[in-house]
N, C-alpha and C positions, 0 to 999 in steps of 0.2 A: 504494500500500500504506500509505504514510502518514497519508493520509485515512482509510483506512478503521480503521487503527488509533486513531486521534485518535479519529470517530465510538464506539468500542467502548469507548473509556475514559472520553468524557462520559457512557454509559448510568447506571453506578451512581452518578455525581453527580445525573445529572436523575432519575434513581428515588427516591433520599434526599430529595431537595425535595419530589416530590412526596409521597411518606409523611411527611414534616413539615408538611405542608399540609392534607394529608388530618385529621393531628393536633390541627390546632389549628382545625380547625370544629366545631361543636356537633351532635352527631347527632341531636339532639334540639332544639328551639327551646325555649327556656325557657317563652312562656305554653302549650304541649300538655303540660306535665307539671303536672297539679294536683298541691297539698297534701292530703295524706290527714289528715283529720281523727281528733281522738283517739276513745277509746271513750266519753269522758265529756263529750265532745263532741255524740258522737250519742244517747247516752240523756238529755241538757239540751233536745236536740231534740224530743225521744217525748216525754218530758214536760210538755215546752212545748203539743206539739199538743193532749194531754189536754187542759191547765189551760186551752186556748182554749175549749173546750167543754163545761166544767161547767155552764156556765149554761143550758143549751138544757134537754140530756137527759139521765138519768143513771141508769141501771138498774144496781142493787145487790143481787144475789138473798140470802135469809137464806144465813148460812154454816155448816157444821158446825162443833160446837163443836172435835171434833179437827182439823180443815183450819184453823180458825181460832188455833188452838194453835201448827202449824207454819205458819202464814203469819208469824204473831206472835214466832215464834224465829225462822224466815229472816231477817225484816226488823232483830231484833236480831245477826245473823252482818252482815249486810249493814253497819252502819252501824260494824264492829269490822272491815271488810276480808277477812273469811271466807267468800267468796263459794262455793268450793267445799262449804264446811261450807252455807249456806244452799241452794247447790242441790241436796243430799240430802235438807235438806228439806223443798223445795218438790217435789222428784220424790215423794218419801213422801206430800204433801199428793194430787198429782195420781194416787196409786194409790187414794186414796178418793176422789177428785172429780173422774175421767179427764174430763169434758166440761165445767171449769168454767174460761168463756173468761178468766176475770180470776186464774188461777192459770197459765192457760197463756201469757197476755202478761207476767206477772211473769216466769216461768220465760224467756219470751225476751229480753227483758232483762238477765236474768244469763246467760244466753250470749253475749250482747254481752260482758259483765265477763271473761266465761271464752275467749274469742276463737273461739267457737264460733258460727260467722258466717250458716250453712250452717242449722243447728238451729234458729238465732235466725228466720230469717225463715222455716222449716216453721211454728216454733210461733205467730210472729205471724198465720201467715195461718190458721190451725187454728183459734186463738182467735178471727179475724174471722170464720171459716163460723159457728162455733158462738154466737158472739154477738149483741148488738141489732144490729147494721150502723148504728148511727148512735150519735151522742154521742163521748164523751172515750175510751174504750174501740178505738172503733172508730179514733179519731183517732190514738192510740196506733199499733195495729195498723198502719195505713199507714204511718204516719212510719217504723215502726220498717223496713218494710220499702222506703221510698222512700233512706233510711241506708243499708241493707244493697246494695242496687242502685247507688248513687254509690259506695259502698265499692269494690263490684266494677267500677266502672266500665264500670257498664250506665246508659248516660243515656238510652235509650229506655224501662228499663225504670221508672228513676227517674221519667222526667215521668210516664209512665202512673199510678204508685201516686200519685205527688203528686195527680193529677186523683180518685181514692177519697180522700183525704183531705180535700177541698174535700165531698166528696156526705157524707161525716158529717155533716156542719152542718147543723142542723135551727135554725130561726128561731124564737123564744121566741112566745109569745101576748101580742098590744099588749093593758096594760090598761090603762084610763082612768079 
């Protein structure tokens, strides 16, 4: 009876150890946890893909004078931190120029700013059906949504976009 009293009263010492034990492992291995990048982080990216590809191609259709009024007040909200005041009126812009892909990649953009993550990459990719599919524009469009997919930590779906953003690049004309 002794024995089996002794065995009965090491139980919640050896249960303690182990739940102390248990405690002080890492459930998680520190390199599986990436760093989630900022949001100005990822629009330095989109931007960067553009600015890779002005040189090739660069299709700028004429702009209405009133779209161009509130692209031109957005971008002043924008540079004062007003990002909600600017995307009213970039949505105002896109009620008069619903298919005009370089309002609707601005506009995804500031759903980056606004944390609206989800929007950001419909409108990136809305902009790319309805646009050139090649140049800085387009470059944009992937990056922004190759961002949105790491975000989400979708890396399948990141390499894929990454790979549209490579086929933007169109090669200049050699001249001699």
């Amino acid at each position: 009876m002794s024995s089996r009293l002794l065995r009965l009263s090491a139980a919640p010492a050896t249960l303690a150890v182990l739940l102390l034990a248990a405690c002080s492992q890492p459930s998680v291995p520190a390199q599986a946890t990436r760093p989630t990048i900022s949001d100005e982080q990822m629009l330095a990216s989109i931007r960067a893909a553009g600015d890779k590809e002005k040189s090739a191609i660069d299709v700028n259709p004429l702009r209405d004078p009133g779209v161009a009024a509130l692209q031109d007040a957005a971008e002043g909200d924008l540079r004062t931190g007003k990002y909600q005041d600017a995307a009213t009126k970039l949505d105002q812009a896109l009620k008069i120029s619903p298919d005009s892909p370089d309002l609707l990649q601005d506009r995804a953009e500031l759903a980056i700013r606004l944390k609206d993550y989800g929007n950001a990459e419909k409108l990136a990719h809305r902009s790319w059906e309805l646009g050139p599919r090649l140049g800085p524009l387009c470059a944009r469009n992937w990056q922004t949504i190759v961002e949105l997919r790491q975000r989400a930590d979708d890396q399948a779906g990141a390499a894929s976009a990454s790979k549209w953003v490579s086929q933007c690049h169109v090669e200049g004309l050699q001249r001699y």
